[in-house]
C-alpha positions as a printed Julia matrix, in Angstrom:
75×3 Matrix{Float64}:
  25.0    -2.44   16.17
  26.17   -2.91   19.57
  22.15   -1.96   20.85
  20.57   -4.73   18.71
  19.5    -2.15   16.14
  20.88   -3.11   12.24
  21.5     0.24   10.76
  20.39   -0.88    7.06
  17.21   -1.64    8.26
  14.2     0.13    7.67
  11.74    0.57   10.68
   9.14    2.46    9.0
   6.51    1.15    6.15
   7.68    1.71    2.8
   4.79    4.17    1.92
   2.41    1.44   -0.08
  -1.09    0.91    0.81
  -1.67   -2.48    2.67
  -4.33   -4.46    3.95
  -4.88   -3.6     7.96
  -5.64   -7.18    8.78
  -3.06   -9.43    7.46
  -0.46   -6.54    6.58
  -0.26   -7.67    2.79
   0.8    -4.84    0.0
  -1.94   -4.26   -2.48
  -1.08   -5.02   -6.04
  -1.51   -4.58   -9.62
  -3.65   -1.66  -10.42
  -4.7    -0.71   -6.92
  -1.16    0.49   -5.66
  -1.72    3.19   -7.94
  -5.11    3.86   -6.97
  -4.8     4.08   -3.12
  -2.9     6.3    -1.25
  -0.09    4.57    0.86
  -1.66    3.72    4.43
  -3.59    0.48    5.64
  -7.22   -0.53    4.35
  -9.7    -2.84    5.66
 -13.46   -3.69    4.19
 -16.25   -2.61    6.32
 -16.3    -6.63    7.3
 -13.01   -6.97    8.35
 -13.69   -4.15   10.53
 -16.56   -5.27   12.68
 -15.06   -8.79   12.62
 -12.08   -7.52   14.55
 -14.62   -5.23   17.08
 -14.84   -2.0    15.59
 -17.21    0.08   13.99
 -16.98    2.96   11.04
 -18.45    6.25   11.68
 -21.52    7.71    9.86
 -20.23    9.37    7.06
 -17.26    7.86    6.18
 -16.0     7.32    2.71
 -15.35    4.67    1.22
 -12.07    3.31   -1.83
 -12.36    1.9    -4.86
 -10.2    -1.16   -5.02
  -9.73   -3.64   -8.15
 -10.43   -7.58   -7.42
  -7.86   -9.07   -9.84
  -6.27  -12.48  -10.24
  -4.26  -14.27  -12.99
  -6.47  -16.86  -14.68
  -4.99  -20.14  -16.27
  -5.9   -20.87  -19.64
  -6.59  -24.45  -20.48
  -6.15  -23.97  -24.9
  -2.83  -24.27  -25.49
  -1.91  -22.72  -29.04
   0.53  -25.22  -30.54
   2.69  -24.19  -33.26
């Protein structure tokens, strides 16, 4: 503790898969679908400048929310 370092913290990513822009964890079915690493779409990607390579493959991932129902069941 004396270098600045706290002990109990850990530097390294906790081995889920993430999104490479904004760093947030996927969720819900996709953290079992993706290996642990970061992932960007192809427009997030040539937003930011870069380019993908011919030939490279592409992930499955599940657009999910939680919807609001408006009918109430009353008992």
């Amino acid at each position: 503790m004396e270098k600045g370092t706290i002990p109990w913290r850990r530097p390294w990513n906790n081995g889920t898969p993430v999104n490479g822009v904004n760093q947030k964890p996927y969720r819900g079915i996709n953290s079992l679908l993706l290996e642990p690493g970061e992932y960007s779409t192809f427009k997030q990607i040539r937003e930011a400048g870069g380019k993908v390579h011919k030939g490279e493959k592409g992930h499955i991932v599940v657009f999910w929310k939680w919807i609001e129902s408006e009918n109430e069941e009353t008992g």
